[in-house]
DSSP file (Angstrom, degrees, kcal/mol; ACC not computed):
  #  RESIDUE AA STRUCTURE BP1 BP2  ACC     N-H-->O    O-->H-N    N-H-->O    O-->H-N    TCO  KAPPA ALPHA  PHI   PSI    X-CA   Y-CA   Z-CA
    1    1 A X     >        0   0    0      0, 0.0     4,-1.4     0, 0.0     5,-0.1   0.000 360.0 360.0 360.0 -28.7   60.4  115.4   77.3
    2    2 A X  H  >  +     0   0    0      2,-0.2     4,-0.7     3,-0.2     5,-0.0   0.617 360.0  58.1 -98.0 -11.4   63.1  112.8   77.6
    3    3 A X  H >> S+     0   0    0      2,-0.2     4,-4.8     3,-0.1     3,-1.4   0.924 113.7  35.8 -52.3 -69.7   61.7  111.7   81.0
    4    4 A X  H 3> S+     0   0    0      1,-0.3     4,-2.3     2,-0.2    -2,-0.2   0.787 112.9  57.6 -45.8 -31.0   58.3  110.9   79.6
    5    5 A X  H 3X S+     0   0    0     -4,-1.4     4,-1.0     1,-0.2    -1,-0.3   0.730 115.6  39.6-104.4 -35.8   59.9  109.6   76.3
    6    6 A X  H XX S+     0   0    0     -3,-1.4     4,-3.5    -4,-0.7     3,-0.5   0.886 110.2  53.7 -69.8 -39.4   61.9  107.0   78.7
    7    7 A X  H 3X S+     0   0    0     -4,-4.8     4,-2.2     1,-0.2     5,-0.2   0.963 108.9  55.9 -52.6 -59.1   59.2  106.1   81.1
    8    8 A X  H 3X S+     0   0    0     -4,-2.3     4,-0.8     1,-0.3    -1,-0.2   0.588 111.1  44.0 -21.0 -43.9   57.1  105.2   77.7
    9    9 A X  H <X S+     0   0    0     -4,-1.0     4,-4.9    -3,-0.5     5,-0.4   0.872 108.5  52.2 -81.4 -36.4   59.6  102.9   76.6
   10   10 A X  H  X S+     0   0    0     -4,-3.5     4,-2.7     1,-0.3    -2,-0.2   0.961 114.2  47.6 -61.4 -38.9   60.4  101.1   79.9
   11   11 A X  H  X S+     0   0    0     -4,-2.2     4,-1.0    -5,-0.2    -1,-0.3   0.823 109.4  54.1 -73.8 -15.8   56.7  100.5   80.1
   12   12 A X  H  X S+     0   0    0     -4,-0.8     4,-0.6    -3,-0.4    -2,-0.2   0.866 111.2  44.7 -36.2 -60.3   56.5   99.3   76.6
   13   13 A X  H >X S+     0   0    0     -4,-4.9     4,-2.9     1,-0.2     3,-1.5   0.962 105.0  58.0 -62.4 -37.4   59.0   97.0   77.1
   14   14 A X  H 3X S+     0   0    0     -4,-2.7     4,-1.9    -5,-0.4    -2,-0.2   0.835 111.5  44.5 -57.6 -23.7   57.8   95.7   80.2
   15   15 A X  H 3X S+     0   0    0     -4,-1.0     4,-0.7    -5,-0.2    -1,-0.3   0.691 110.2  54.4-107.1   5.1   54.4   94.7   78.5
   16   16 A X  H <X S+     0   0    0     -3,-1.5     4,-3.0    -4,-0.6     5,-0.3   0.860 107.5  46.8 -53.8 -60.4   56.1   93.4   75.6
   17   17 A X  H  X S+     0   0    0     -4,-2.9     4,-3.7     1,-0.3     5,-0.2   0.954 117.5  55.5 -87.7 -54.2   58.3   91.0   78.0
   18   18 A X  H >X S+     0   0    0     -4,-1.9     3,-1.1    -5,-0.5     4,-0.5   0.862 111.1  37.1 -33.8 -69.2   54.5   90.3   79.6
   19   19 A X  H >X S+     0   0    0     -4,-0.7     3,-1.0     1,-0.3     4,-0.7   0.717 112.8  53.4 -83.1 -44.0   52.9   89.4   77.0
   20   20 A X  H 3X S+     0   0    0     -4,-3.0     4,-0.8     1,-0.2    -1,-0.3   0.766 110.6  53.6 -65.3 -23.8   55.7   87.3   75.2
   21   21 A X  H << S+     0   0    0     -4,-3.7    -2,-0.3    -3,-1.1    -1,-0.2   0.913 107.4  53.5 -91.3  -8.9   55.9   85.4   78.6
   22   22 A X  H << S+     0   0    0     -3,-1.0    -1,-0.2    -4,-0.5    -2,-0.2   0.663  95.7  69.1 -65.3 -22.5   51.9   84.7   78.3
   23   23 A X  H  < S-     0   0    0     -4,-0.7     2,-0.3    -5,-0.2    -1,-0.2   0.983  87.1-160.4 -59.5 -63.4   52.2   83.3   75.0
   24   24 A X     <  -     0   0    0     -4,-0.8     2,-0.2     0, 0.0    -1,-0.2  -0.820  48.8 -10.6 110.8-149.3   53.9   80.1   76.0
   25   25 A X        -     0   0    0     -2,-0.3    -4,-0.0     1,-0.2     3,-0.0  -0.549  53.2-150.7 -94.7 149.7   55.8   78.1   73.6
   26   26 A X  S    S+     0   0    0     -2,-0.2     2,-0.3     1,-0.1    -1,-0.2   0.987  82.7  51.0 -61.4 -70.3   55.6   78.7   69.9
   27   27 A X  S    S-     0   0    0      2,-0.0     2,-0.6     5,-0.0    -1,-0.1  -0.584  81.6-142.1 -94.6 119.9   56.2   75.2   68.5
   28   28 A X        -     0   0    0     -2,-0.3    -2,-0.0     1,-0.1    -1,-0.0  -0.860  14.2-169.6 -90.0 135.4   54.1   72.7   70.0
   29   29 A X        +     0   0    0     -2,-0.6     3,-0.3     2,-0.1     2,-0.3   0.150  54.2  77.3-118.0  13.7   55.8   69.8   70.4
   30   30 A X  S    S+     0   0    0      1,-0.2    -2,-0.0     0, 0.0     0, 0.0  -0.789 104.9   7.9-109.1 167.9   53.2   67.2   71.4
   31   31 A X  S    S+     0   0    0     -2,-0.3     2,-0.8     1,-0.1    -1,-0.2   0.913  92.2 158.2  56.0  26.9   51.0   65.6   69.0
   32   32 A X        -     0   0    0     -3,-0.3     2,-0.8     1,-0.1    -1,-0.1  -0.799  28.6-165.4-125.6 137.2   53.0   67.3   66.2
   33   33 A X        -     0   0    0     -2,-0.8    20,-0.1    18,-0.0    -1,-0.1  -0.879  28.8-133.0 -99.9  89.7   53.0   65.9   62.2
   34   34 A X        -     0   0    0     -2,-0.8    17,-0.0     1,-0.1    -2,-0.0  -0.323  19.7-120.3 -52.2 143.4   55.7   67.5   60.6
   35   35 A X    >>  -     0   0    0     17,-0.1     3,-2.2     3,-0.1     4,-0.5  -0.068  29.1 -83.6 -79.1-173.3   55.2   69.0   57.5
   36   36 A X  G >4 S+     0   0    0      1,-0.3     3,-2.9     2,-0.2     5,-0.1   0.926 126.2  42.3  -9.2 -76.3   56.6   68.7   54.0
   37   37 A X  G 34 S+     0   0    0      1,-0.3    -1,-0.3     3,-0.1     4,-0.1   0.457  99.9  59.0 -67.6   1.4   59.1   70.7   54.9
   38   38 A X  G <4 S+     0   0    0     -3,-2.2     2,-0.7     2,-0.1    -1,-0.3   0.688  89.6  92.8 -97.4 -18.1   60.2   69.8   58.0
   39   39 A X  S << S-     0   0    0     -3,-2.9     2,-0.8    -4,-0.5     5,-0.1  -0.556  83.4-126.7 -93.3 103.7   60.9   66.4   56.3
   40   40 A X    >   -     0   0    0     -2,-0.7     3,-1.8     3,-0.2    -1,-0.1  -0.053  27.9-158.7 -67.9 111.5   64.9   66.2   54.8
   41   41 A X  T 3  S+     0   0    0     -2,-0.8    -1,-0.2     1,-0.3    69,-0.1   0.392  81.5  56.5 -65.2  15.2   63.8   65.3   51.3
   42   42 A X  T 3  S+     0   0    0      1,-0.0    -1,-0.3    68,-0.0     2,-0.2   0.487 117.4  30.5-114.5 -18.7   66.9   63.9   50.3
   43   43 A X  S <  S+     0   0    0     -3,-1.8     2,-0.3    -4,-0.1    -3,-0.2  -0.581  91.2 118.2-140.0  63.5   67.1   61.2   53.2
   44   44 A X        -     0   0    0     -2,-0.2     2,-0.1    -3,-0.1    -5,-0.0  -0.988  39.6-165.1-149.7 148.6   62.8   60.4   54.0
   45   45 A X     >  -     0   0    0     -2,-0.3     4,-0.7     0, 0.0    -2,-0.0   0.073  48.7 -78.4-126.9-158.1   61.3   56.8   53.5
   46   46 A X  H  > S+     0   0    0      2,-0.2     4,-2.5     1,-0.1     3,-0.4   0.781 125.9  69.3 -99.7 -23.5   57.5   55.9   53.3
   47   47 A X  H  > S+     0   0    0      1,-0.3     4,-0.8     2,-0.2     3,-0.2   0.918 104.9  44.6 -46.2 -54.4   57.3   56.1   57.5
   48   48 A X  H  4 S+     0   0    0      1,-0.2     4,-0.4     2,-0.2    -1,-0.3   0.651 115.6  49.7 -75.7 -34.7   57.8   60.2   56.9
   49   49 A X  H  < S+     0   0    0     -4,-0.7    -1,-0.2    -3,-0.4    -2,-0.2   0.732 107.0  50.7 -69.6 -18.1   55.2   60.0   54.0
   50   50 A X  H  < S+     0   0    0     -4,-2.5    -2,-0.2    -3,-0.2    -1,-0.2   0.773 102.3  65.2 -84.3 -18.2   52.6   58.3   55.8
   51   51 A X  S  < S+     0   0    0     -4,-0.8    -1,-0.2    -5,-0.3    -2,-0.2   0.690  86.7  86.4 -51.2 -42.4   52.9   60.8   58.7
   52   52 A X  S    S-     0   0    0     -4,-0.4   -17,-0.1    -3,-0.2   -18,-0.1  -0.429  83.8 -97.6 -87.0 161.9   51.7   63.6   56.7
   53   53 A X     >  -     0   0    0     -2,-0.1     4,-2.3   -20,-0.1    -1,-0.1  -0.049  31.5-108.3 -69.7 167.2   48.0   64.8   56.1
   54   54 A X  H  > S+     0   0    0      1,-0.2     4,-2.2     2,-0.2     5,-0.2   0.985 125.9  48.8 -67.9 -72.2   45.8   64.1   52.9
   55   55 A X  H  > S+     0   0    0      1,-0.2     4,-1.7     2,-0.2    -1,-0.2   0.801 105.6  55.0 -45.8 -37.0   46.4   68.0   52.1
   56   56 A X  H  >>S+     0   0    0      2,-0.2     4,-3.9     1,-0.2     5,-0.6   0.854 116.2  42.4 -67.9 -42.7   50.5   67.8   52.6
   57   57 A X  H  X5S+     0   0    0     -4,-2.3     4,-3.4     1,-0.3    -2,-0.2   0.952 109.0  51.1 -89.6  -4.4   50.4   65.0   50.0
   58   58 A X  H  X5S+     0   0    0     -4,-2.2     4,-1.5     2,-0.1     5,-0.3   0.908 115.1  54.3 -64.8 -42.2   48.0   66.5   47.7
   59   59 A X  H  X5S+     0   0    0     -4,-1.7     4,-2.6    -5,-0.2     3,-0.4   0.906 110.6  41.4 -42.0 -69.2   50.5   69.3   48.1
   60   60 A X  H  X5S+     0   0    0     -4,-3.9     4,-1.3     1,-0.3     6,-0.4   0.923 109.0  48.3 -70.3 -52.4   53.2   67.6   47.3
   61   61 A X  H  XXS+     0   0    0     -4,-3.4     5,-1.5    -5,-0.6     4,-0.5   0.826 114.9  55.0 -75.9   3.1   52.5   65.4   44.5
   62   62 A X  H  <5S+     0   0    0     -4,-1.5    -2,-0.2    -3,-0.4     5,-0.2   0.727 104.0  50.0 -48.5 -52.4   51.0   68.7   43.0
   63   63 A X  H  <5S+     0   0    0     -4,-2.6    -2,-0.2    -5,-0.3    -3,-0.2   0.654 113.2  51.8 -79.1  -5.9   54.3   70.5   43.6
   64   64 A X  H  <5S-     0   0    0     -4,-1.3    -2,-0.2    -3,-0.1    -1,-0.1   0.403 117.1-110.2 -42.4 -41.0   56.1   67.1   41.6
   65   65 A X  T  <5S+     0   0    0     -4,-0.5     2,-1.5    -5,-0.4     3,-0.4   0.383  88.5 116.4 122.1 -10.7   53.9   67.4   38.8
   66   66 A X    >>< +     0   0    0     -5,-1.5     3,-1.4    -6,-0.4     4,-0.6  -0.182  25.5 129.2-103.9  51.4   51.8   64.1   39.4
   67   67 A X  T 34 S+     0   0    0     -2,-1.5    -1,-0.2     1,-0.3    -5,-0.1   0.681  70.5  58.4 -93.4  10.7   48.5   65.9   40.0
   68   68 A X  T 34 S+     0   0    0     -3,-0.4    -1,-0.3     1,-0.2    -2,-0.1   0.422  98.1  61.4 -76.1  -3.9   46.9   63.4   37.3
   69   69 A X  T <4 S+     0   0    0     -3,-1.4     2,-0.5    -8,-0.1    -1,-0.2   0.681  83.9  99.0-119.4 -23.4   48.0   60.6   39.7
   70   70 A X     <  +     0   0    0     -4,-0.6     2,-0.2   -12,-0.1    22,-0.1  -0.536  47.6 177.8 -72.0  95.3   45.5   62.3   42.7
   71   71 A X        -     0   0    0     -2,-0.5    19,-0.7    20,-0.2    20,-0.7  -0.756  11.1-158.6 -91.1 177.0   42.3   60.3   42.8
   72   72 A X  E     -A   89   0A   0     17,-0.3    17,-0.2    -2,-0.2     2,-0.2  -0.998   6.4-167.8-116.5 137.9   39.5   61.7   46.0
   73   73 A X  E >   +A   88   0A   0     15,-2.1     3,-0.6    -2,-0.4    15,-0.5  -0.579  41.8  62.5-100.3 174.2   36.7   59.5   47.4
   74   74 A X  G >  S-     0   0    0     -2,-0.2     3,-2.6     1,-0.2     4,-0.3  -0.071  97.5 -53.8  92.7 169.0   34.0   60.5   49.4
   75   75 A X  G 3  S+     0   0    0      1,-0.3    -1,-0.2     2,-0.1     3,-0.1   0.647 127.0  52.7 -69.7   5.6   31.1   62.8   49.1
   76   76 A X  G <  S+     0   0    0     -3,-0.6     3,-0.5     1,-0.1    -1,-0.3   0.097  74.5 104.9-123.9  34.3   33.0   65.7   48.1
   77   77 A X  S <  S+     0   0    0     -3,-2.6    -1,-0.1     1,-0.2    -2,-0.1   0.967  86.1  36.4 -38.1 -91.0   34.8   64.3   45.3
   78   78 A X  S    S+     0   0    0     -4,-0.3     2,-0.9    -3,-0.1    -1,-0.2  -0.111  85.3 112.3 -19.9 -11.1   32.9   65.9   42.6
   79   79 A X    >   -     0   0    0     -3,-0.5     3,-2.8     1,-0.2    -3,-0.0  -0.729  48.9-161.9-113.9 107.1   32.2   69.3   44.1
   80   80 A X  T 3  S+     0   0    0     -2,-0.9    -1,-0.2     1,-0.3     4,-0.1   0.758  82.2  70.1 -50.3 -15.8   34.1   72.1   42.2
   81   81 A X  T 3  S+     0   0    0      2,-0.1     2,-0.6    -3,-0.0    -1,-0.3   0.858  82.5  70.6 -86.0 -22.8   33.6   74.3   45.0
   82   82 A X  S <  S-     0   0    0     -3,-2.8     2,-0.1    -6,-0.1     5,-0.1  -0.838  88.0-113.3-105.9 150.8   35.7   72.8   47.6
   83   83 A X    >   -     0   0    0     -2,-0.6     3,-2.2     1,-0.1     4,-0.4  -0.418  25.0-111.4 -94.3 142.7   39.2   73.2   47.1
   84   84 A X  T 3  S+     0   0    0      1,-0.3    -1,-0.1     2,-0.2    -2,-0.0   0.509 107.4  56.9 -62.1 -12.9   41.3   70.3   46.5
   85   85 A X  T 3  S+     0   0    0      1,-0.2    -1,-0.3   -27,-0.1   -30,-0.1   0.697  99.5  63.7 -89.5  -2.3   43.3   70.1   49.7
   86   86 A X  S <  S+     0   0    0     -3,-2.2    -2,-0.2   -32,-0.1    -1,-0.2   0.624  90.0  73.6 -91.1 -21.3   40.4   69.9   51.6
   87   87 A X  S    S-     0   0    0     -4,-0.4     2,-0.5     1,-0.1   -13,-0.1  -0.246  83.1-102.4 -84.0-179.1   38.9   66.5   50.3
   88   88 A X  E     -A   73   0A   0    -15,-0.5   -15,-2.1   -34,-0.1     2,-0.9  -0.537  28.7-133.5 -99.9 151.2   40.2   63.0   51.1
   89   89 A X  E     -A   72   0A   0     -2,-0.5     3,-0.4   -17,-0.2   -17,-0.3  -0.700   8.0-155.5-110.5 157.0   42.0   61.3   48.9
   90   90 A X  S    S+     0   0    0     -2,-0.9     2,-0.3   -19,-0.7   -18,-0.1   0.632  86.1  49.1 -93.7 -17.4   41.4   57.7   47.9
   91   91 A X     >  +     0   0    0    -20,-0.7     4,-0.8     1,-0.1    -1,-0.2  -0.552  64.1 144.1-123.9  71.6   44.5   56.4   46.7
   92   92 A X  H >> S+     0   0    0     -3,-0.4     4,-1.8    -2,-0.3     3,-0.7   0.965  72.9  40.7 -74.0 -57.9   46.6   57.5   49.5
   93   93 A X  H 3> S+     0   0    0      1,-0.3     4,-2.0     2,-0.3    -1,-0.1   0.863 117.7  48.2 -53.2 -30.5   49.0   54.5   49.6
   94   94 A X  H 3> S+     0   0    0      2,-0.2     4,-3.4     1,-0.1     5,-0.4   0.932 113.4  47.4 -61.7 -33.2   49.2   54.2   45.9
   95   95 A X  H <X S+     0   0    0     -4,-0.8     4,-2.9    -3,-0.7     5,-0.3   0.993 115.2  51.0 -80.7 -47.2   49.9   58.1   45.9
   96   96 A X  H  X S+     0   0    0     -4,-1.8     4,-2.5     1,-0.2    -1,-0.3   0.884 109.0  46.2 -15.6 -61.8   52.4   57.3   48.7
   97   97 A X  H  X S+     0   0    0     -4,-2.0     4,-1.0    -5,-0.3    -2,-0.2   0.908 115.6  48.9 -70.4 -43.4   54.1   54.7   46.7
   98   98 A X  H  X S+     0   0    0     -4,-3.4     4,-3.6     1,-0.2     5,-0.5   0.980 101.6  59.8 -56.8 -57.0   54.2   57.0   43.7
   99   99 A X  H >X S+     0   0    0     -4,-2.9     4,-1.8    -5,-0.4     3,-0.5   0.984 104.8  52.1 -50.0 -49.0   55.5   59.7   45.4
  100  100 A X  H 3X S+     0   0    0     -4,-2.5     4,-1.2    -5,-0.3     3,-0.3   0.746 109.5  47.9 -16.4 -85.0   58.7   57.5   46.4
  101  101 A X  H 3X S+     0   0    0     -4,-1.0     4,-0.9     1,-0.3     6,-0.3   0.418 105.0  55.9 -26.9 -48.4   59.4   56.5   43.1
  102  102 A X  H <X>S+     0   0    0     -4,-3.6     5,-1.9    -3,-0.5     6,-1.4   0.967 121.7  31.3 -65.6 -48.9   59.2   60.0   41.5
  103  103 A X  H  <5S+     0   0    0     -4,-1.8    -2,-0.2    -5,-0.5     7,-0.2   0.896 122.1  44.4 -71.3 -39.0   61.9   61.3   44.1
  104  104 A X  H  <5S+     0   0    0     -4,-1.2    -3,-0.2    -5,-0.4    -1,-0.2   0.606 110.2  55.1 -93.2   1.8   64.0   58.3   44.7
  105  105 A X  H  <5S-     0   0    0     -4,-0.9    -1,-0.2    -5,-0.2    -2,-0.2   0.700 108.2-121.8 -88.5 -29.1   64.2   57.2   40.5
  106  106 A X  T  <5S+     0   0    0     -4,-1.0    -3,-0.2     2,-0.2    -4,-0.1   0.827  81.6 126.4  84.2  21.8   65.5   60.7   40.1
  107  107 A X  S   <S+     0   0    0     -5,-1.9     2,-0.3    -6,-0.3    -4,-0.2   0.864  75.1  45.4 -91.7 -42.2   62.4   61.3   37.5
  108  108 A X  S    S-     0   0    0     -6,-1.4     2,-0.4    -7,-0.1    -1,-0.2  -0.890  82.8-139.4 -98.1 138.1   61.5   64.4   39.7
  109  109 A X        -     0   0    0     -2,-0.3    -6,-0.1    -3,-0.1    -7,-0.0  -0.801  24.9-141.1-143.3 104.2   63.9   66.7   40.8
  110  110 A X              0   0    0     -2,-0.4    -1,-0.1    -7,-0.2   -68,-0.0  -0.227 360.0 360.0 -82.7-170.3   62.7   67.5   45.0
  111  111 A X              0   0    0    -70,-0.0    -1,-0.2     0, 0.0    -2,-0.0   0.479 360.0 360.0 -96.5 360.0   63.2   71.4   46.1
């Protein structure tokens, strides 16, 4: 019993160690927009806001409070059904410029 019960594991691992080496790398590192979070929110400028997606900054000035400050354009403005990170928004550089302000005036408090 304590043969089989070794063999089991050695092949276990071994198709573990396979399979982890198929994956390839986790974190892709080309092409890649850090997110919110990747971003140190105590020491980030407008370069690092403009970097992020329509959805990160709906995100964000949601998570701030400013979700009165969000306008969207486009044909799916208006449509209750699609969820609000999925449209585009229409005042990104104002909502940029807001977001600054909130964080670097000290009126919002970041996480």
């Amino acid at each position: 019993m304590k043969n089989i019960f070794r063999f089991v594991l050695i092949v276990s691992f071994t198709f573990n160690l396979i399979a982890c080496g198929r994956v390839g790398s986790l974190i892709p590192y080309e092409g890649y927009v850090p997110t919110f979070d990747t971003i140190d929110t105590n020491n980030f400028n407008k370069d690092d806001l403009e970097k992020l997606s329509d959805s990160d900054l709906i995100f964000k000035a949601i998570d701030l409070g400013l979700y009165n400050k969000i306008v969207f354009s486009g044909d799916d403005a208006l449509d209750p059904d699609i969820p609000s990170y999925k449209k585009d928004l229409g005042n990104r550089e104002e909502l940029i410029k807001i977001l600054l302000e909130a964080i670097e005036g000290n009126k919002v408090t970041p996480e």
